[in-house]
C-alpha positions in Angstrom: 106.0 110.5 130.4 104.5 111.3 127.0 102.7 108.7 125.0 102.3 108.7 121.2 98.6 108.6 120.2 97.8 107.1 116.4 94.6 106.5 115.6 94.1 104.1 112.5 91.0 104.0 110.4 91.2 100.0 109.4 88.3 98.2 106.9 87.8 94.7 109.1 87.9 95.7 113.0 88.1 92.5 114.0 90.7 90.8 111.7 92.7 94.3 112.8 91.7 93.6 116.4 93.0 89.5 116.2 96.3 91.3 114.2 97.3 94.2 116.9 96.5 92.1 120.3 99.5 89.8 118.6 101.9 92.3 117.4 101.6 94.1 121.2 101.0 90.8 122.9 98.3 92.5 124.8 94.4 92.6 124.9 93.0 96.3 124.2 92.7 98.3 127.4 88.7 99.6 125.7 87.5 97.2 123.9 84.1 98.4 122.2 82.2 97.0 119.1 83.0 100.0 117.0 86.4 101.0 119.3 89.4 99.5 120.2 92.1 100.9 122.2 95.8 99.9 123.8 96.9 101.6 126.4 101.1 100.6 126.2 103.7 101.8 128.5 106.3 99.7 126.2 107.1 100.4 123.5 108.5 104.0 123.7 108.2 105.9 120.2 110.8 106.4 117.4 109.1 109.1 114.8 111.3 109.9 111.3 110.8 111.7 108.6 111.7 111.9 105.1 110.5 113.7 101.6 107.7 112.0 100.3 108.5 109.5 97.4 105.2 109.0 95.5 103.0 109.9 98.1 102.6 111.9 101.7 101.6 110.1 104.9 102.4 107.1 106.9 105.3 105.0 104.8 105.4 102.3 107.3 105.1 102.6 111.9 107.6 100.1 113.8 108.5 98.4 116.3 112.1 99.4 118.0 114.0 97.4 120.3 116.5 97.8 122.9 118.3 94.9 122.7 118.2 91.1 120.8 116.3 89.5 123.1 113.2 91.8 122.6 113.2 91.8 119.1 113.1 88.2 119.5 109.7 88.7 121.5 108.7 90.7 118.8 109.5 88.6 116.3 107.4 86.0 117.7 104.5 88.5 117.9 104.7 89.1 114.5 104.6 84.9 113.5 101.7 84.8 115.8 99.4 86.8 114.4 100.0 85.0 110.9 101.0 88.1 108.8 103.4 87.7 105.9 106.6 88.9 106.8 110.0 90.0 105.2 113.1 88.5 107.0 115.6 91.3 106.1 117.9 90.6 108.7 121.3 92.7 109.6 121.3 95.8 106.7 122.1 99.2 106.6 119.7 101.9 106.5 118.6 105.4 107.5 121.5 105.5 108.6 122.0 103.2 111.6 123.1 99.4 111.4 120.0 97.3 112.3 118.4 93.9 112.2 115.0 93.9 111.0 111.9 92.4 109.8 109.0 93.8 107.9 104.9 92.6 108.2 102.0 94.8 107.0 98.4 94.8 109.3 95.0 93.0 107.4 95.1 96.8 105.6 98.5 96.8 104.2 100.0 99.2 106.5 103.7 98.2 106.8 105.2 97.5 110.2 109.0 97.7 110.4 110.3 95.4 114.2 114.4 96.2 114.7 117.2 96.5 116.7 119.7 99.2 116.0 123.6 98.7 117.3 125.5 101.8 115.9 125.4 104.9 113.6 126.7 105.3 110.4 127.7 108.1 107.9 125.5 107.3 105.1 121.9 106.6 104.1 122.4 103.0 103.4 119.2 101.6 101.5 115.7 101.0 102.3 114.4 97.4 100.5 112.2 97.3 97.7 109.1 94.9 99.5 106.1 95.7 97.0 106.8 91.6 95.7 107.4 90.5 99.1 104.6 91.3 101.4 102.3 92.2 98.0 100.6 94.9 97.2 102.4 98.9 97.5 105.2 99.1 100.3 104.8 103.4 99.5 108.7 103.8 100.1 108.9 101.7 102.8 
C-alpha cells in the first residue's frame, strides 16, 4: 500500500503537536523536540484539485469517511482538541453529496472531516468560512 507523506511547517510545535494527536486520535510514532511524526494506516488519501482562486497551494487537507459512524469519531476528534469548527452539515459540493464539518490547525490551515453518499452532475458550492473559523479560508 502507498501512504501519503505531507510535511507541514507549523509556528507553535507543541500547540500543533496537542492539535494533531486529537484530530488522528493517536500519539506521534517519532516524537522529537524539533520533529514530530504519525505514522497512520487509516485514513486512506483523497487528493483534488482545482484552479487556484487567489492563491496556489494547499486550500484546505481532510478528513474522508467511509461511513456515519466514523465521521462521528472524527467529529469527536475534532471537539477534542478545542478548535473552532464550522457545522456545515448535509450540502452539495465538488460535486458529490456529503456531510461535513470544517476546523483549521493552531496555523489556520483548514481541515475539511466528511462522509460522501452519492455523485452528482454539478459543482454544487463550496461555503464562504473566512467569518466562521476567522482569518482567510483561501477558497476553501
Amino acid at each position: 500500500m502507498k501512504r501519503l507523506h505531507m510535511n507541514l511547517r507549523v509556528s507553535d510545535l507543541e500547540a500543533s503537536t496537542q492539535f494533531y494527536t486529537k484530530l488522528f486520535g493517536a500519539q506521534p510514532s517519532v516524537d522529537e523536540p524539533a520533529y514530530k511524526k504519525w505514522m497512520l494506516d487509516d485514513p486512506f488519501v483523497n487528493i483534488s484539485i482545482e484552479p487556484e482562486c487567489g492563491e496556489v497551494g494547499i486550500a484546505h487537507v481532510g478528513l474522508q469517511a467511509s461511513n456515519d459512524e466514523e465521521l462521528q469519531d472524527i467529529y469527536r476528534n475534532i471537539e477534542a482538541s478545542g478548535a473552532d469548527t464550522f457545522e456545515e452539515g448535509e450540502t452539495q459540493c465538488c460535486y458529490a453529496h456529503s456531510y461535513k464539518t470544517w476546523t483549521r490547525d493552531p496555523d489556520g490551515l483548514v481541515w475539511e472531516a466528511f462522509f460522501t453518499d452519492g455523485q452528482r452532475q454539478d459543482y454544487g458550492q463550496m461555503p464562504d468560512i473566512k467569518g466562521v473559523l476567522g482569518g482567510d479560508a483561501g477558497n476553501a
